[in-house]
Every structure is written in structure tokens, then in C-alpha cells.
C-alpha positions as CSV (number, residue, x, y, z in Angstrom):
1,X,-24.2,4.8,-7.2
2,X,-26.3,6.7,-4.7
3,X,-28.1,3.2,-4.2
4,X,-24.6,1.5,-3.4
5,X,-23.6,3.9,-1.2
6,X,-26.8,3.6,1.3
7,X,-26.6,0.5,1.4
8,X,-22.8,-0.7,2.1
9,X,-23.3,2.1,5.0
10,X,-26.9,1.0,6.3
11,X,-27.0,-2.6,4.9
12,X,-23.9,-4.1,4.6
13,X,-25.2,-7.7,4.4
14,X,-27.1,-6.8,1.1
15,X,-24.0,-5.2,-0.4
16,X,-23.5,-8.6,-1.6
17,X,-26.4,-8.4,-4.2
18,X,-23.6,-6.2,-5.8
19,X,-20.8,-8.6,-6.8
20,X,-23.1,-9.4,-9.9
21,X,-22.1,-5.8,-10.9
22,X,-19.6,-5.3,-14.3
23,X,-15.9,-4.4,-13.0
24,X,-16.5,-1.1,-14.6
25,X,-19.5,-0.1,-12.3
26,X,-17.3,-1.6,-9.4
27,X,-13.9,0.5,-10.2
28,X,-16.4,4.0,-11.1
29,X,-17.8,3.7,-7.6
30,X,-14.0,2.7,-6.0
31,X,-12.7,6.4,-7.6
32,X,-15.8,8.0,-7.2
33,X,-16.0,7.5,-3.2
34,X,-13.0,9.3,-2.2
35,X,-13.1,11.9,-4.2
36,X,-16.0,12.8,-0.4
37,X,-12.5,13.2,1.4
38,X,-11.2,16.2,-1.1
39,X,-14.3,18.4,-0.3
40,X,-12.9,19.2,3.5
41,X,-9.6,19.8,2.2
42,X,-11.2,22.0,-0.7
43,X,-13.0,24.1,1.6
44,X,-10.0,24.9,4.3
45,X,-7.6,25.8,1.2
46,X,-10.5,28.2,0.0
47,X,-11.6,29.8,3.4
48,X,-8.4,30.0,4.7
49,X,-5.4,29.5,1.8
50,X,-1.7,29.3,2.0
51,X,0.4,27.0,4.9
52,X,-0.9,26.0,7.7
53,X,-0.7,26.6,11.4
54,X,0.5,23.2,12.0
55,X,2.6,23.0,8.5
56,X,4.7,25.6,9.7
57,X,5.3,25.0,13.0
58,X,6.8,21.3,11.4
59,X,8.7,23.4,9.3
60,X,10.5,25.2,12.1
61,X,11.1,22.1,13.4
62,X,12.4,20.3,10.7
63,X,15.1,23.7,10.4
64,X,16.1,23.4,13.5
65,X,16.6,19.6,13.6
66,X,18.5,20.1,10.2
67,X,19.4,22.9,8.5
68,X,21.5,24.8,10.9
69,X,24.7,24.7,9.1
70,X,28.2,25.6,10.5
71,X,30.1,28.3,7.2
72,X,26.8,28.4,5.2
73,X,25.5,31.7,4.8
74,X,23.4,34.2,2.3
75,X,25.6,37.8,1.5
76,X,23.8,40.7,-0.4
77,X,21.9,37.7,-1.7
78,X,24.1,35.0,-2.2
79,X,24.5,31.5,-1.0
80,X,27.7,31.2,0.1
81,X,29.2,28.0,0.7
82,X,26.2,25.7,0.2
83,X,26.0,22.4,1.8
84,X,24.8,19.1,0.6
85,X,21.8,18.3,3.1
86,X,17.9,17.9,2.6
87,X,15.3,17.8,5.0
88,X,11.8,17.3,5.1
89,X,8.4,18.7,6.6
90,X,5.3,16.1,5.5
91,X,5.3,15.4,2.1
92,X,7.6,18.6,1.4
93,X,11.7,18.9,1.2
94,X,13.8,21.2,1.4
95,X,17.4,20.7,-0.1
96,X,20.7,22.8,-0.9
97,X,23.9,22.2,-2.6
98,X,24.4,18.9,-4.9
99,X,21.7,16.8,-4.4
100,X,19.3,14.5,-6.9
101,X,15.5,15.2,-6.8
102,X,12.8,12.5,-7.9
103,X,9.7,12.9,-9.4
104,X,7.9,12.0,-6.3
105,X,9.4,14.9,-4.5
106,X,7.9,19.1,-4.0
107,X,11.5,21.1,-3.5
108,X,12.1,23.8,-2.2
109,X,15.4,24.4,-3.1
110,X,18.2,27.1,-2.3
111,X,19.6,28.2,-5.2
112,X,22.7,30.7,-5.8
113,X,20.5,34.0,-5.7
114,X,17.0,32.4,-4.9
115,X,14.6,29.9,-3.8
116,X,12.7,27.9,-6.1
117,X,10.5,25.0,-6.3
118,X,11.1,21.7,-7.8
119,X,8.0,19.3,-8.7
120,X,8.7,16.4,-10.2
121,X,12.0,18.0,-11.7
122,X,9.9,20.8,-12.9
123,X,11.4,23.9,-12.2
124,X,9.1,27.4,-11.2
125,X,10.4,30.8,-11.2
126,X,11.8,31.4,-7.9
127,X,12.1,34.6,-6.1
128,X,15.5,36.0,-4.9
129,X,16.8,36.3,-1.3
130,X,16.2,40.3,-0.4
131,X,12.3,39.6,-1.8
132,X,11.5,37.3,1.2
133,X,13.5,39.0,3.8
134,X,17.1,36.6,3.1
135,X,19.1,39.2,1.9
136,X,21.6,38.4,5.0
137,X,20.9,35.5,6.3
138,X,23.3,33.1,8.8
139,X,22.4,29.5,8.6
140,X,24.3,28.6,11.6
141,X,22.5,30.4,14.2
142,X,19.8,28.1,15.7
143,X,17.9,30.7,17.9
144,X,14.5,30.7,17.9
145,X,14.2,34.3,15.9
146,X,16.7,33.3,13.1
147,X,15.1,29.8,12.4
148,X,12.0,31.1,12.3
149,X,12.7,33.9,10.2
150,X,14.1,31.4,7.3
151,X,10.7,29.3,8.3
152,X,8.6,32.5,7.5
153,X,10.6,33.0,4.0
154,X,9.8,30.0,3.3
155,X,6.0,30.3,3.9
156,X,5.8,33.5,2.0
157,X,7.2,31.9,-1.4
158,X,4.6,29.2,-0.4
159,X,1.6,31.0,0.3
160,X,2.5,32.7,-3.2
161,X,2.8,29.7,-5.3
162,X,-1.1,28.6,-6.3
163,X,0.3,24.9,-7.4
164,X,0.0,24.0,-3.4
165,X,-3.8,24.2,-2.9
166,X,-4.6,22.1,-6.1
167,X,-1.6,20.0,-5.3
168,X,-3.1,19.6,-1.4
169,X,-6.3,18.3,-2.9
170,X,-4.7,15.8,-5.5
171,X,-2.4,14.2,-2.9
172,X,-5.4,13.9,-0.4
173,X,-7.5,12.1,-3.0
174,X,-4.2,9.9,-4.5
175,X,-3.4,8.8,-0.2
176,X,-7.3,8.0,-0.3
177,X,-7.4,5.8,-3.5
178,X,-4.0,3.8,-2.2
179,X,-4.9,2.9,1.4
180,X,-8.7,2.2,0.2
181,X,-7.4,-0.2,-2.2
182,X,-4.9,-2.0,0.3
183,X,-7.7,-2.0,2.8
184,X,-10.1,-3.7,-0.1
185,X,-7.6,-6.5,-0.8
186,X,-6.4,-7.3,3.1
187,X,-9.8,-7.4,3.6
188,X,-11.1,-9.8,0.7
189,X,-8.0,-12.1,1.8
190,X,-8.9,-11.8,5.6
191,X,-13.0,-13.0,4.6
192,X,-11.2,-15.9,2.9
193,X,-10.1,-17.4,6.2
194,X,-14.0,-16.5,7.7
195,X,-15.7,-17.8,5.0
196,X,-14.2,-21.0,3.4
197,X,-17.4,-22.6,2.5
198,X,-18.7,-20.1,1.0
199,X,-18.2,-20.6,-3.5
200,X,-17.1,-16.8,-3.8
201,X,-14.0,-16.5,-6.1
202,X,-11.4,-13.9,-5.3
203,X,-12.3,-11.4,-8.0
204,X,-16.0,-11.8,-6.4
205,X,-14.8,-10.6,-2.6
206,X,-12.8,-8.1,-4.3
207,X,-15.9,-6.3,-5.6
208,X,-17.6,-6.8,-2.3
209,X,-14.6,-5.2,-0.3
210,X,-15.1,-2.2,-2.4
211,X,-18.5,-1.7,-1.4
212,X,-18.3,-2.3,2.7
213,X,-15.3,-0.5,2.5
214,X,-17.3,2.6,1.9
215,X,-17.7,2.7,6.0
216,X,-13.8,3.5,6.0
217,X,-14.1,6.2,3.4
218,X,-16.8,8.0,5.6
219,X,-14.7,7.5,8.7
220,X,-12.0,8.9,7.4
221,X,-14.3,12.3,6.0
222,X,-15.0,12.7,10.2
223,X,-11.3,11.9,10.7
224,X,-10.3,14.6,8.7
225,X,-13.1,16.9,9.9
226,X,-12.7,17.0,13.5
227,X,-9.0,16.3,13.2
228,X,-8.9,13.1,15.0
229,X,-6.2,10.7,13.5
230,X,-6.3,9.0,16.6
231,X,-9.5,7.3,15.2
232,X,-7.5,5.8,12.3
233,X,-7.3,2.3,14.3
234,X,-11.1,2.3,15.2
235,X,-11.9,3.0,11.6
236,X,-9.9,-0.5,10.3
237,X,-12.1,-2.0,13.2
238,X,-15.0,-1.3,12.2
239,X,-14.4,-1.9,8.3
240,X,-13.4,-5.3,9.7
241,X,-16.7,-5.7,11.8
242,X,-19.0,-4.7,8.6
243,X,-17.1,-7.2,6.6
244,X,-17.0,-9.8,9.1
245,X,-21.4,-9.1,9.8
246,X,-21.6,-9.6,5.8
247,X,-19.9,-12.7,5.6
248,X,-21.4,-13.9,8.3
249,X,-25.3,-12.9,6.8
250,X,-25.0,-14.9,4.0
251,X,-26.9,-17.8,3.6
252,X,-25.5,-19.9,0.7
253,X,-28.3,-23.1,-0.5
254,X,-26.8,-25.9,-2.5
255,X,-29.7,-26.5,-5.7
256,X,-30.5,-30.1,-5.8
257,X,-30.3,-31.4,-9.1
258,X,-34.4,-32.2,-9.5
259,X,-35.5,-35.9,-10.8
């Protein structure tokens, strides 16, 4: 694997030597890769756990653009009038009243007498309103201080829940493995139209996308490090420029039937 990996990143016009490898090598080193973009993520939920900086200041956001509801209100610790609305922050929502989850969603949810989470209609124990400062709380007042109060709550049941930094990990690699295998098959199509002459079939270019598309997977490790996502559309350049020096290295001779 270690072999694989050099190369595609150093060599890419020998990565082709590697479409004679079994589909099960090929799909072992296509998981294997990205699991490189879960250490970074794996290291900042160790050093530094619970939300983010960044995560919460969406969070306040999304409150304000959403969840500052005229009648709704928590007394002695208890929703009063709930209202049907949801909103989100990333790959998190928050919802109240009648509303359908999915099994693709993470809830947090305002129940009668407490917040809880929802994943993937799973139900955790929540904690009541007076334990996370909600005792009295007055959705309809969008000042800075109230919405960010509500925001803060909402952290503090969150940085007390351990499913979020195994869950942060898990979704990283998951993104990871789907845009890496888009990337693999827009790729193999694209080499189609760059290499017609060459007698590859399609199952062949797959493989070979897998492997130069390692210089993605390492692009997105620095993307993630230094917290540039700006460098998203160089990286697709670049996976295109590997593929397109590969194609364009390999020499294909016709064997002349001898006699």
C-alpha cells in the first residue's frame, strides 16, 4: 500500500502498472486513504473537545435567522406554546413542536421539560431547562444577550454529549469516501475523452483514478490543516493535471502477429 501511495503522489505516470491489481487490493487502498483526513479532526476533538469557536458562532446565527418566535416561551421549565420550525447549523438541526426527523439528521430537539438529542430517531437522555440555564426563557427576544444565551445552552448539552467527537470523525471520513469516489468516476469519464486510442476498458480507468486520485486526498489533509477551503478548486485542478500527465505518459505498442 505504502508502495501505491509514493508513487500515485511522486510518479503518477507509473500508477498505471497498478490497473493489473485485484478489485479488492484497489477498494482496501480507496477506504484506506482517507481514513489520513480523520487524524486532524482526531487530534482537535482530543486537544481541544466540545463545539467549536466557529460551530457556535453559526449557531447564533442560525437562532437569530430562525428561531425567534413571537408567543413561544419556557415557564419554570416549560415550553409553552411550541412552534413548528427547524433550523440548521452545518450538519446539525434544531427543531420544536411537530415535526418528522430522518435518519440522516443529529436533533436537537425542544421537548416539553427538556432538550434532547435525536440521531437517526434515536433518542438520548436529555437534560431539563433550569440545568442549562432555560428555566425562563423568552424566544421572542432577538437581542444579542438572549440569543446567545439559548446558543450557550445549547453548547453546554453538546459539549456534554461524547457521541459528537466520534460522530465528527465518522462524518469527516464518510464526506471523504463520497467526494473521492465522485472525483474517481468524473475523472475515469473525463480520460475517456483524452485518451480514445488508448485499449483501456472502463473498469481499468476506474482503478487508475483511485490511485492518482490519492493527490486530492493529501490536498485535502493541508486543506483541513491550515484551514483553507478556498484551495478546494485548486485541488480538482491539480487531480486533473496528474490524470491528464498519466494519460498522456503512456506509450501503448500494438504486437505484431510474428511469421
Amino acid at each position: 500500500m505504502f508502495k501505491r501511495l509514493t508513487t500515485s503522489l511522486t510518479r503518477p505516470p507509473q500508477a498505471v502498472f497498478f490497473i493489473k491489481d485485484s478489485w479488492g487490493k484497489t477498494l482496501l487502498y480507496f477506504f484506506l486513504i482517507p481514513m489520513l483526513l480523520m487524524i486532524p479532526v482526531w487530534l482537535s476533538v482530543t486537544i481541544n473537545p466540545g463545539m467549536s469557536v466557529d460551530r457556535y458562532e453559526i449557531l447564533v446565527s442560525s437562532i437569530k435567522r430562525d428561531m425567534v418566535l413571537e408567543g413561544t416561551m419556557i415557564e419554570n421549565g416549560v415550553l409553552i406554546n411550541p412552534q413548528d420550525v427547524t433550523t440548521s447549523f452545518e450538519y446539525f438541526t434544531i427543531g420544536m413542536g411537530n415535526i418528522s426527523t430522518s435518519n440522516q439528521q443529529i436533533m436537537f430537539y425542544f421537548d416539553q421539560s427538556e432538550l434532547t438529542l435525536k440521531v437517526a430517531n434515536i433518542t438520548f437522555d436529555g437534560v431539563s431547562y433550569s440545568e442549562i440555564n432555560l428555566d425562563n426563557y423568552d424566544f421572542s427576544d432577538s437581542s444579542n444577550t438572549n440569543v446567545r444565551r439559548l446558543a450557550g445552552a445549547i453548547k453546554e448539552y453538546y459539549d456534554a454529549v461524547d457521541v459528537f467527537d466520534t460522530s465528527e470523525i465518522f462524518i469527516v471520513y464518510l464526506s471523504a469516501i463520497i467526494d473521492y469516489a465522485l472525483l474517481v468516476l468524473l475523472m475515469a469519464f473525463l480520460m475517456i475523452f483524452v485518451s480514445r486510442t488508448l485499449p483501456f476498458t472502463f473498469s481499468q480507468r476506474l482503478k487508475l483514478s483511485v490511485y492518482l486520485s490519492t493527490i486530492w486526498i493529501f490536498m485535502q489533509l493541508v486543506i483541513i490543516l491550515f484551514d483553507e477551503p478556498i484551495l478546494d478548486f485548486l485541488a480538482v485542478g491539480v487531480l486533473y493535471v496528474y490524470h491528464f500527465w498519466a494519460y498522456r505518459s503512456i506509450k501503448w505498442v500494438e504486437r505484431r502477429p510474428q511469421g
